[in-house]
C-alpha positions, 0 to 999 in steps of 0.5 A: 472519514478522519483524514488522519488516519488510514482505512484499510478495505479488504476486498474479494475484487475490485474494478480499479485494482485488478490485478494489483495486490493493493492500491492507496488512494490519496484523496481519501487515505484509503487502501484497497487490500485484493485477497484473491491476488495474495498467496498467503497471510504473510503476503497480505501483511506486507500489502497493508505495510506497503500501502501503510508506506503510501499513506505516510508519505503522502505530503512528500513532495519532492517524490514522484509515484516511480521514487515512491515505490523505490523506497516502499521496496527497500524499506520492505526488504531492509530488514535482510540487510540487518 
């Protein structure tokens, strides 16, 4: 697997995500998509973009996990302030 890319897996279920819509895990920039834990199409693209977000922040340093997802919240909701 390229470590310089993202592979997104899209899943009927998962033992480790269970209840999350999504998950990225860093050891091998892969993001689990859970399709049952979605409403519809629109709420599966803002999971991949959310997970996307994990993925290109992955070498920050200076953010713990709770930071992270601040800014992956206020980046996915910025455009209703333009």
């Amino acid at each position: 697997m390229n470590m310089d890319n993202l592979h997104v897996d899209f899943r009927t279920h998962s033992r480790s995500c269970r209840d999350d819509r999504g998950c990225y895990f860093e050891e091998t920039n892969r993001a689990l998509v859970i399709l049952p834990n979605h409403e519809c199409v629109d709420d599966i693209i803002a999971t991949i973009v959310h997970e996307s977000l994990h993925f290109c922040m992955r070498e920050e340093e200076n953010v713990d996990e709770e930071m992270e997802e601040e800014i992956i919240f206020r980046m996915q909701w910025a455009y209703l302030s333009i």
